[in-house]
BARO-54598 format. One record per residue (C-alpha): residue in one letter; y, z, x; residue number from 1. Coordinates in nm, 4 decimals. Each point is the difference from the previous one (the first is absolute). Example, Ala and Ser with C-alpha at 12.3 -4.5 7.8 and 13.67 -1.06 7.14 Angstrom:
<rs>
 code       c2       c3       c1 pos
    a  -0.4500   0.7800   1.2300   1
    s   0.3440  -0.0660   0.1370   2
</rs>
This chain:
<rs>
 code       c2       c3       c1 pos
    x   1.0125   2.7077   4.4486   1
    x  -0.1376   0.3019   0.2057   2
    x   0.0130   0.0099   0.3524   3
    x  -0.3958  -0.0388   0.0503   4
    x   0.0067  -0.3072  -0.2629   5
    x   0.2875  -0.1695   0.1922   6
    x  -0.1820   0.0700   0.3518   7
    x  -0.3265  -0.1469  -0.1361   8
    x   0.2062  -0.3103  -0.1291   9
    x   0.1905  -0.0228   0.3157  10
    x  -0.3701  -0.0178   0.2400  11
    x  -0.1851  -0.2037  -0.2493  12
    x   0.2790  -0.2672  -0.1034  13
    x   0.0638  -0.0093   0.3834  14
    x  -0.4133  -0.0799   0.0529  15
    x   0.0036  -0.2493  -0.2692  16
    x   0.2986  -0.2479   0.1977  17
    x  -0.2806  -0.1485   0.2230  18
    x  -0.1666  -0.2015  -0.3089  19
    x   0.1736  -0.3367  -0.0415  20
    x  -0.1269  -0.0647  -0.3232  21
    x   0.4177   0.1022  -0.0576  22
    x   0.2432   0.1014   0.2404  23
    x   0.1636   0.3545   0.0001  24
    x   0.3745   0.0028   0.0039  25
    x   0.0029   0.0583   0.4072  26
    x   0.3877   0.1645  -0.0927  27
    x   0.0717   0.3749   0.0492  28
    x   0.3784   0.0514  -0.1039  29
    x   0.0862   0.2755  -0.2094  30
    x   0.2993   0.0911  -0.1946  31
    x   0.1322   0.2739   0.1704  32
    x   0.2949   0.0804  -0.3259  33
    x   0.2122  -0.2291   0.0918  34
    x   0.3143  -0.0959  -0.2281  35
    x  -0.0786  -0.2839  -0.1812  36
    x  -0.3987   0.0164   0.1565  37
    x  -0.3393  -0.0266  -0.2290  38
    x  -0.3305  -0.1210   0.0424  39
    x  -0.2069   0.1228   0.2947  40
    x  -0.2932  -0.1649   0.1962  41
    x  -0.3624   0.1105   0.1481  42
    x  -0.1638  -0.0823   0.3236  43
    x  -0.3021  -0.0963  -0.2423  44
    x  -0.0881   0.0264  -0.3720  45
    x   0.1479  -0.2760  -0.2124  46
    x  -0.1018  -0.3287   0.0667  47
    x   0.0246  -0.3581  -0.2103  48
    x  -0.2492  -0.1790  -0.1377  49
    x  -0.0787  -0.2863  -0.3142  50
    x  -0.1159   0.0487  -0.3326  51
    x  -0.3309  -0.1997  -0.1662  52
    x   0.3455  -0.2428  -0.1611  53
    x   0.1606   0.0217   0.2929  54
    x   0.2940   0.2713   0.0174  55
    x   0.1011   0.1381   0.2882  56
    x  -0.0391   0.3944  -0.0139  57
    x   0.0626   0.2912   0.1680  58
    x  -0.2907   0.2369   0.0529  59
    x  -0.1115   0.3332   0.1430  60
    x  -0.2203  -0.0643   0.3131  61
    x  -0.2383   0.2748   0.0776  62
    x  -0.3161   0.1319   0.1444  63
    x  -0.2169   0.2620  -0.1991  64
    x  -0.0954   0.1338   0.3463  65
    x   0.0588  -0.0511   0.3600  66
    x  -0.3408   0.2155   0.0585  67
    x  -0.2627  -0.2464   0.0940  68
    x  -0.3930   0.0263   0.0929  69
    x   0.0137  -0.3286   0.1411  70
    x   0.1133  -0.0943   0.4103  71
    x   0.1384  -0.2947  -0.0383  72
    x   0.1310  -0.0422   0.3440  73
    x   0.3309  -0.2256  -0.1166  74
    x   0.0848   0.1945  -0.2603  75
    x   0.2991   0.3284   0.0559  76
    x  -0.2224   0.1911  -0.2892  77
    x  -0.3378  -0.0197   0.1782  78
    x  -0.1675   0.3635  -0.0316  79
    x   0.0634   0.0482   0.4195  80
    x   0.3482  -0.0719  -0.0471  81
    x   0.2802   0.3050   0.0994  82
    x   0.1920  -0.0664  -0.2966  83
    x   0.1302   0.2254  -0.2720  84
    x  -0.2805  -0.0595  -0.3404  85
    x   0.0932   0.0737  -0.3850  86
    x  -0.1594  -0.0803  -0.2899  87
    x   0.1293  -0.0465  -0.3581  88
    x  -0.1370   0.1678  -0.3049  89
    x  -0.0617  -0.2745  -0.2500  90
    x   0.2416   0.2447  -0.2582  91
    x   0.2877  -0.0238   0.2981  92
    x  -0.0119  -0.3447   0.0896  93
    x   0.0305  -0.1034  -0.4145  94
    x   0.2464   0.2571  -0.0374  95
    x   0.2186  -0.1137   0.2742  96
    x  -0.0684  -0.3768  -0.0723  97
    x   0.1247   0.1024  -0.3714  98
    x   0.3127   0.1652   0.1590  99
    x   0.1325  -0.2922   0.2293 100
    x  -0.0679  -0.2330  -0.2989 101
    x   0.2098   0.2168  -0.2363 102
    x   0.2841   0.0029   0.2903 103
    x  -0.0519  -0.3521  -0.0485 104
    x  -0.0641  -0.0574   0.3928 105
    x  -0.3471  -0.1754  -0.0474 106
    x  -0.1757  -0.2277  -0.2279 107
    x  -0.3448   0.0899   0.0646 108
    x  -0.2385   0.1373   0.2678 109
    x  -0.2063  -0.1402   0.2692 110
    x  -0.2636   0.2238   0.1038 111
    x  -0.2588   0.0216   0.2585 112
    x  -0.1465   0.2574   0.2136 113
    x  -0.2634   0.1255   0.3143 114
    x  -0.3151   0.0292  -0.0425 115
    x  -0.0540   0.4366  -0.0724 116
    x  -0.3694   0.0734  -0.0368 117
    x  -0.1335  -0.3380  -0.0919 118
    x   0.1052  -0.3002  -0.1918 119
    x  -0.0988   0.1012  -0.3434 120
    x   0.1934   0.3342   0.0116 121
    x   0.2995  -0.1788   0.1227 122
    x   0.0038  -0.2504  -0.2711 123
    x  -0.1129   0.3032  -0.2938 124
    x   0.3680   0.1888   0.1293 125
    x   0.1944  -0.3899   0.0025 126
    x  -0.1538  -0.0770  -0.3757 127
    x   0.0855   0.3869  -0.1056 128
    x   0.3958  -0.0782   0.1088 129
    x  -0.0057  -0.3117  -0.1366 130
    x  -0.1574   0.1431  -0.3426 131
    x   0.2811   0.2585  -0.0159 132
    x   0.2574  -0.2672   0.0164 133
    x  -0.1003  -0.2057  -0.2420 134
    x  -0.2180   0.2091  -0.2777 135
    x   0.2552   0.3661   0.0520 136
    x   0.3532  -0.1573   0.0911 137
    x  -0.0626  -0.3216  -0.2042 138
    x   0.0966  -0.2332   0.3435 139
    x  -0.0254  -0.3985  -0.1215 140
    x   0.1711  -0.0330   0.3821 141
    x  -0.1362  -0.2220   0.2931 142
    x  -0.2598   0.1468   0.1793 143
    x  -0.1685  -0.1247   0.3337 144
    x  -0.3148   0.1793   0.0844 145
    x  -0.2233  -0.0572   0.3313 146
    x  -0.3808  -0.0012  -0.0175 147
    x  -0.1782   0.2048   0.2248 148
    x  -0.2605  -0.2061   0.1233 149
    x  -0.3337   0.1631  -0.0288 150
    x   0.0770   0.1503  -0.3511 151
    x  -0.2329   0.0110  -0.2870 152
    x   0.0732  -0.3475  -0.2548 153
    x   0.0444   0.2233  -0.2865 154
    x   0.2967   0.1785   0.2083 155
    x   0.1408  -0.3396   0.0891 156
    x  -0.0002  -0.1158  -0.3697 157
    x   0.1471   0.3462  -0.1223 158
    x   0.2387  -0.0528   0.2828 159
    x   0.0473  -0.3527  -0.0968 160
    x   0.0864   0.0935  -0.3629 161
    x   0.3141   0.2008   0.0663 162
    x   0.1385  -0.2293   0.2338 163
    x   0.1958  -0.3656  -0.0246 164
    x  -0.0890  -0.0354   0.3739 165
    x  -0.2621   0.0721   0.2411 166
    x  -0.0813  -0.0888   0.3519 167
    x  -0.2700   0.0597   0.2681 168
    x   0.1216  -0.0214   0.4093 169
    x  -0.2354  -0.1877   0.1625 170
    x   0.2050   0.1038   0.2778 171
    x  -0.1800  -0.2137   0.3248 172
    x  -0.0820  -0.3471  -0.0320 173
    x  -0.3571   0.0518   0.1427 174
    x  -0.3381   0.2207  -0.0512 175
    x  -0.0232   0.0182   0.3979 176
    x   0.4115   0.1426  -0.0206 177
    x  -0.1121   0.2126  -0.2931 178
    x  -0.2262   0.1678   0.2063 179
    x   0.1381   0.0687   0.3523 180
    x   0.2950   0.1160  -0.1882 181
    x  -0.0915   0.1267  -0.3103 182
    x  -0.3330   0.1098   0.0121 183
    x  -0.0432   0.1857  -0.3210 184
    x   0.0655  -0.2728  -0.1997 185
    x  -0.1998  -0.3073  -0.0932 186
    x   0.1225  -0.3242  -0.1259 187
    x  -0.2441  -0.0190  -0.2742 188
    x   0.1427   0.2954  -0.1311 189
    x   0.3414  -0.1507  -0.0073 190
    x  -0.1236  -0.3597  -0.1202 191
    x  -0.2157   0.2016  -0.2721 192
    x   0.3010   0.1306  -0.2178 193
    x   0.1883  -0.3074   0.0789 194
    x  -0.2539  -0.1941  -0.2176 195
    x  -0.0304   0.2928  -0.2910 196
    x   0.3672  -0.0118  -0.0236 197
    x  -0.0187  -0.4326  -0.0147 198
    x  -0.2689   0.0447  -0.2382 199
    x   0.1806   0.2956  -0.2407 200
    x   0.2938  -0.2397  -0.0195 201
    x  -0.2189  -0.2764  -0.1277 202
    x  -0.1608   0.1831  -0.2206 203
    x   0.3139   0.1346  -0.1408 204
    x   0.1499  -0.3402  -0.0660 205
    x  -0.3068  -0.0941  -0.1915 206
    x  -0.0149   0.2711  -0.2207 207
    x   0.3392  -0.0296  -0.0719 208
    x  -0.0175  -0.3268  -0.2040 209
    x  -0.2985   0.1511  -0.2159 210
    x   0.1930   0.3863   0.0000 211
    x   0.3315   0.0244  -0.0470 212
    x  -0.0057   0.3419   0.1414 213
    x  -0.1790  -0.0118   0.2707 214
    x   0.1024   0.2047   0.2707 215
    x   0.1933  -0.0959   0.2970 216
    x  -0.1782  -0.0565   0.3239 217
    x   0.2359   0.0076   0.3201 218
    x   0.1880  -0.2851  -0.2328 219
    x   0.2350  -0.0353   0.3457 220
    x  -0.2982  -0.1315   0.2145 221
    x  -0.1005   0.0897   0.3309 222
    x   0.1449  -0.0129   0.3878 223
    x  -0.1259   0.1221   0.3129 224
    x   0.1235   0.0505   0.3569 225
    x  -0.0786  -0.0686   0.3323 226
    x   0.1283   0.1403   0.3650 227
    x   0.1158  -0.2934   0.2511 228
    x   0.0058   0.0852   0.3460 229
    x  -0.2338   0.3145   0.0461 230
    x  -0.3443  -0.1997   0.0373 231
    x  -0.0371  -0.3527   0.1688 232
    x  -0.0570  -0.2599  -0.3124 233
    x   0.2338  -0.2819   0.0217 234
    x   0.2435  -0.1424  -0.2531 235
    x  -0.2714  -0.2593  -0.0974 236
    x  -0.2277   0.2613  -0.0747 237
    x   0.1862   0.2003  -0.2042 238
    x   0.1242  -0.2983  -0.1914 239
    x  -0.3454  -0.1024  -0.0895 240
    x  -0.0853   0.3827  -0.1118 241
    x   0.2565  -0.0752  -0.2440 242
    x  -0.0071  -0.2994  -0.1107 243
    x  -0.3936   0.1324  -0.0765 244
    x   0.1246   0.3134  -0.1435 245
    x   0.2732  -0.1845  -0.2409 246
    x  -0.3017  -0.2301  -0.1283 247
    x  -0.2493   0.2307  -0.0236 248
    x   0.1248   0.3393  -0.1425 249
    x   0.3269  -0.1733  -0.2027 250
    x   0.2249   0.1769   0.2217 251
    x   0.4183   0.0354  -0.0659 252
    x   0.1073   0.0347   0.3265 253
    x  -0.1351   0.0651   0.3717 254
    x   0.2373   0.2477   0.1875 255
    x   0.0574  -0.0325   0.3599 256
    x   0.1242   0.3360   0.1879 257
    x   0.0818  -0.0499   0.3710 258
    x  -0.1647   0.2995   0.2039 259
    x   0.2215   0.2727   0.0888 260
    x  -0.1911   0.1735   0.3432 261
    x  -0.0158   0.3317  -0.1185 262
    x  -0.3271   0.1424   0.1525 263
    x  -0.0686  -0.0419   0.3509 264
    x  -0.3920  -0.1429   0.0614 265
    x  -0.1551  -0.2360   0.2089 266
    x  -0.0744  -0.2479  -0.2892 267
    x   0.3586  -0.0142  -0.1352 268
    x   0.2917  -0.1680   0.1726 269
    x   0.1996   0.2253   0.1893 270
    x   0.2802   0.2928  -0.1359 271
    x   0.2500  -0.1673   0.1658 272
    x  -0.0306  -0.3689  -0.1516 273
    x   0.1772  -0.1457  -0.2387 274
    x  -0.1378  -0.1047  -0.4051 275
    x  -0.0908  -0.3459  -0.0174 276
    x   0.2973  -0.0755  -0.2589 277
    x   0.0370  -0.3595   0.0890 278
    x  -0.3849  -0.0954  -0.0530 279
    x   0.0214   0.2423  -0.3467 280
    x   0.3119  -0.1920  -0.0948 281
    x  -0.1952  -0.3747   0.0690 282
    x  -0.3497   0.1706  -0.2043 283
    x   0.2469   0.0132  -0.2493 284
    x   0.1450  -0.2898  -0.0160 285
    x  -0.3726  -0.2119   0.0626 286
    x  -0.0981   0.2181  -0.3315 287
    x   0.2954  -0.0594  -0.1605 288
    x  -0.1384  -0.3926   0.0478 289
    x  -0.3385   0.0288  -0.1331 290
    x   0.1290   0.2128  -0.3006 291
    x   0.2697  -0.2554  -0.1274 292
    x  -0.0107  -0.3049   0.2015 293
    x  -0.3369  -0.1482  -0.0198 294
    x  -0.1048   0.0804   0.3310 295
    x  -0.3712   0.0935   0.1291 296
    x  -0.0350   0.1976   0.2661 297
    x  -0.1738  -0.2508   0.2624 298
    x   0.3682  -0.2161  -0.0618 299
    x   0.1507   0.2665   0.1244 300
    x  -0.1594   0.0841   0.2901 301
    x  -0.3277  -0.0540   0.1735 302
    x  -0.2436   0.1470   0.2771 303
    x   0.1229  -0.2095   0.2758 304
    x   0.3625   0.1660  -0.0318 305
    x  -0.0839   0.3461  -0.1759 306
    x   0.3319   0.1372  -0.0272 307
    x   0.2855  -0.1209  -0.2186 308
    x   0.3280  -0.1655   0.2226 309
    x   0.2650   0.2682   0.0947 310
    x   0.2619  -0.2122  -0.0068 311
    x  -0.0292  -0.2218  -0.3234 312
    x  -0.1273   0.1489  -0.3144 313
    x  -0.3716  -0.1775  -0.1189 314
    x   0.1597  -0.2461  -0.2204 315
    x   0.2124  -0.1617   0.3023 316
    x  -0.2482   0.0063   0.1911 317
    x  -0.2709  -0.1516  -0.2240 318
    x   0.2822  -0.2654  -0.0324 319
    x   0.0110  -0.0656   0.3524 320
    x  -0.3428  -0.0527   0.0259 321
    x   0.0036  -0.2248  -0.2913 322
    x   0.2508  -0.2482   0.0771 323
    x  -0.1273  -0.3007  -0.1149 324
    x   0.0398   0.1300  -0.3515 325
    x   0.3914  -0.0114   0.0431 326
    x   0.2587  -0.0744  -0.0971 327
    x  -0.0597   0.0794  -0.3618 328
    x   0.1686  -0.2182  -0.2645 329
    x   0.1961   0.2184  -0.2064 330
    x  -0.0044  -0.2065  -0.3591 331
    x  -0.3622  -0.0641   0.0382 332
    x  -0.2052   0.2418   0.1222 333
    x  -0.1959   0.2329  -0.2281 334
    x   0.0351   0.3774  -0.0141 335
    x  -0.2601   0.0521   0.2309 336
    x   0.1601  -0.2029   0.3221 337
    x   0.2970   0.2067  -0.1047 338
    x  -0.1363   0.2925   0.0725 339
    x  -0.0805  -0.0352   0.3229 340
    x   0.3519  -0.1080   0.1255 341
    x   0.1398   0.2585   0.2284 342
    x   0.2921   0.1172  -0.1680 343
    x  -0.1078  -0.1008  -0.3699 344
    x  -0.1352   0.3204  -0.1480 345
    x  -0.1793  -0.0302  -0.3888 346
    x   0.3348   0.0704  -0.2039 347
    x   0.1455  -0.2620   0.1904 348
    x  -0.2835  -0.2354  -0.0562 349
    x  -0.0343   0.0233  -0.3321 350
    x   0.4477  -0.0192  -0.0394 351
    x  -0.0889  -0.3861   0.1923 352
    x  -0.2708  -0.1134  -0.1933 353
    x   0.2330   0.0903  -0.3516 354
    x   0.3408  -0.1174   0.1640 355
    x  -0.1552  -0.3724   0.1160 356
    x  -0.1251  -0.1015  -0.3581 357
    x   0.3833  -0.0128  -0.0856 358
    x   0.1191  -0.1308   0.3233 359
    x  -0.1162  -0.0459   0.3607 360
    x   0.1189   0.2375   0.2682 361
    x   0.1674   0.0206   0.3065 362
    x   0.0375   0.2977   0.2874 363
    x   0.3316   0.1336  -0.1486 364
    x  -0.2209   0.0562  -0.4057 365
    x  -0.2406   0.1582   0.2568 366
    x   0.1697   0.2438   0.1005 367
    x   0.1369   0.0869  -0.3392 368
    x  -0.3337   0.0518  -0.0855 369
    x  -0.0680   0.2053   0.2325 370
    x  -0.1977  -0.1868   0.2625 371
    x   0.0168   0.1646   0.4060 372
    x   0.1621  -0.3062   0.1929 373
    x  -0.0099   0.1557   0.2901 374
    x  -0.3638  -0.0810  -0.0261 375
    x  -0.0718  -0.2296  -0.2547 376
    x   0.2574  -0.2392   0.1446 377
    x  -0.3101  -0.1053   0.2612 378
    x  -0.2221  -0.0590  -0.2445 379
    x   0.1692  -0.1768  -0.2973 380
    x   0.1614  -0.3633  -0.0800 381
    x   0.1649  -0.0782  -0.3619 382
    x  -0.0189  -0.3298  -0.1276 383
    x  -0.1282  -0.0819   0.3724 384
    x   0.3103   0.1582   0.1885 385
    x  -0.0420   0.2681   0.2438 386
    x   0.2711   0.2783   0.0804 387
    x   0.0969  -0.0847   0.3490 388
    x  -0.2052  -0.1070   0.2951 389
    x  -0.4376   0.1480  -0.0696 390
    x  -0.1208   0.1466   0.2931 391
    x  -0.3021  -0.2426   0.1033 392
    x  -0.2500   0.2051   0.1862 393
    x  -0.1513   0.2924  -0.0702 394
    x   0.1833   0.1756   0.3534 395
    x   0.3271  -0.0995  -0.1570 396
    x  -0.0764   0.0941  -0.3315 397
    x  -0.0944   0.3636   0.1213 398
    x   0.2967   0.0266   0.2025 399
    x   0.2154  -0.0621  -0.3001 400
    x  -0.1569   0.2224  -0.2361 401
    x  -0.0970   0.2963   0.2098 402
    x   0.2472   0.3340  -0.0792 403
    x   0.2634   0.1066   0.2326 404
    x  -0.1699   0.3428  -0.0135 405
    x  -0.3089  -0.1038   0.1372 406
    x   0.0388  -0.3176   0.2561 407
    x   0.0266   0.2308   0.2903 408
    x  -0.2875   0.2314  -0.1066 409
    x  -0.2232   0.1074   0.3263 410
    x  -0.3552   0.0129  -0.1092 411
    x  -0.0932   0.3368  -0.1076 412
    x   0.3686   0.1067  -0.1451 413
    x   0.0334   0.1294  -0.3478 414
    x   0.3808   0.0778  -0.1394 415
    x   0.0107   0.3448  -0.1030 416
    x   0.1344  -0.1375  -0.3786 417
    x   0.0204  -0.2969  -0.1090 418
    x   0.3287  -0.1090  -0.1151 419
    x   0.1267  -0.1999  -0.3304 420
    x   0.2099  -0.2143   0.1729 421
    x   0.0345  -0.1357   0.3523 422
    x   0.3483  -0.1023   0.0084 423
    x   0.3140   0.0750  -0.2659 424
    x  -0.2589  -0.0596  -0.3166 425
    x   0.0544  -0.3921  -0.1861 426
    x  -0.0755  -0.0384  -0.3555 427
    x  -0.3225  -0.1479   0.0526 428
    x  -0.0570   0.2948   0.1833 429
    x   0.0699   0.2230  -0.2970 430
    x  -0.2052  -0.1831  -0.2383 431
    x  -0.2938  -0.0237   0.2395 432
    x   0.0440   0.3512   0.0463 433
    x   0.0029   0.0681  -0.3891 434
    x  -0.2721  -0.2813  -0.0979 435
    x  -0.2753   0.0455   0.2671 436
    x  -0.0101  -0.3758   0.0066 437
    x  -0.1051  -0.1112   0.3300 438
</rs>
């Protein structure tokens, strides 16, 4: 690798950390030749992401360009920012994508870029990469491509064709946000490509039961983004965008990324504050519901209290607000109920309703299975037998479910990471931890 090729890949895979749609590794030990020593990390670059069946793979994250016409105000590659700007030829950025993948340190590539010159010329130099990979170096590898909103729909679908993924940022939850922030861009524009790429898919899954060789159409799906914290919408707002956004447009997944101040302007919350990681971290937990649960939106949370609890995640707290549904028989009640048991996440739901046709259970074959006591404990009675004494109001039932981290939270406060564990780490920590079940 040549030393200009390694200083564009350090600027550009260092631009492209700030999109959530995967995380950069965040590490940046080397192996200095120590005995014994190999392997070697990057402040940015490789990042992790899932496969249209599901694998989890590495892949090379990188921007085409950090030189943008747009002035984004939020954003550290806006064109009146005083940073250092590179930009890829689409020849380098296959080539170098084809060495890492020979070195066997990626899987695939996800690429996205600034807006140079205009949309469509931005999205002709993307599909001209792309088309080296795959048609010159023969690539069958993952590849995650971001649409450039404002593009021509042939671009998009020529784009679409050489990728397994693609994803448009709608960035801020509101038109008004879009433009005091971002004023160059239009959320038509982003919505428009959004439906080509909905409509491409399902016109590719069509044609593939009359042609067997039909050509793949981002067979992966579709994500987006959006920024919490640098514009005023509230958690129930956002929630409804996406809850809107998964029904409409068929969407994957909707990425939450925490603002980072990095621009100082009236508009944005100051350099000096903190990124909203607890609200991100509850976002993703209320989407988390709707996606696998069987929650709406409106369950979740509604205008009178617009923003999600900081000290109980959505499900406990729809719980405590629904208390005359509990306790929940556990040999009776269907799948559904299940669900929406603190504590009893969807693999453990489905392990109940197959273990009680043989026999009924009690608390000690729920935890086998995998069941969260520490929650589920309030909410649960087998063959009419509670575990120990239910709290009976909804004061006491708060007090005994709210987390050690948070029960002396002052309004305002936001931990600077959120940890795994509050205490020495239980195993229904661990599998909580590992299942997502909440």
């Amino acid at each position: 690798m040549t030393a200009d090729i390694y200083e564009k890949l350090e600027i550009l895979a260092e631009a492209a950390k700030y999109d959530a749609s995967c995380a950069s590794s965040g590490s940046a030990r080397g192996n200095s030749g120590q005995a014994g020593g190999i392997g070697a990390a990057l402040p940015a670059g490789c990042c992790h992401s899932f496969a249209a069946d599901g694998r989890c793979i590495s892949l090379l994250k990188v921007l085409l360009s950090n030189c943008c016409v747009y002035d984004c105000k939020y954003c550290v590659n806006r064109r009146t920012s005083d940073f250092r700007r590179a930009t890829f030829e689409p020849g380098e950025l296959a080539e170098l994508t084809i060495q890492f993948y020979r070195r066997n340190y990626i899987e695939g590539l996800f690429l996205s870029s600034a807006v140079v010159k205009d949309p469509d010329y931005t999205t002709e130099r993307m599909i001209e990469a792309l088309r080296i990979l795959r048609e010159d170096y023969g690539f069958h590898g993952y590849i995650h491509a971001k649409s450039i909103p404002g593009a021509d729909d042939v671009l998009t679908r020529r784009l679409g064709l050489l990728a397994d993924r693609m994803s448009v940022n709608i960035e801020l939850p509101s038109q008004e946000s879009l433009g005091a922030l971002a004023p160059d861009k239009k959320k038509s524009d982003i919505l428009e490509p959004m439906g080509y790429i909905r409509d491409g898919i399902r016109e590719q899954r069509e044609d593939l039961v009359r042609y067997r060789h039909t050509p793949s159409f981002v067979p992966a799906g579709q994500s987006t983004q959006m920024i919490v914290g640098a514009s005023p919408e509230t958690d129930y707002h956002i929630l409804m965008l996406s809850e809107g956004l998964y029904r409409k447009f068929g969407l994957k997944r909707v990425y939450f990324s925490a603002y980072t101040p990095m621009m100082e302007d009236s508009l944005l919350p100051a350099l000096d504050s903190k990124p909203p990681l607890l609200r991100e971290h509850r976002l993703y937990q209320a989407d988390w519901l709707m996606r696998f649960y069987g929650f709406e939106a409106k369950e979740i949370i509604d205008p009178a209290h617009p923003m999600l609890h900081p000290q109980l995640d959505p499900k406990c707290s729809w719980a405590l607000c629904h208390l005359d549904t509990f306790p929940v028989e556990t040999n009776t009640a269907d799948y559904e109920l299940l669900l929406r048991v603190p504590g009893v996440g969807v693999t453990s739901a489905k392990r109940i309703v197959k273990a009680r046709r043989a026999h009924s259970l009690d608390f000690d074959g729920l935890r086998r299975i995998g069941v969260v006591l520490k929650r589920a404990r309030f909410f649960l009675t087998c063959s009419g037998h509670t575990m120990g004494e239910l709290p009976m109001t909804p004061e006491a039932a708060f007090q005994a479910l709210v987390s050690p981290l948070t029960e002396n939270m002052l309004p305002g406060y936001e931990p600077e990471q959120l940890s795994l564990f509050y205490a020495a780490p239980t195993r229904e920590d661990v599998i909580s931890c590992l299942t997502g079940q909440l």
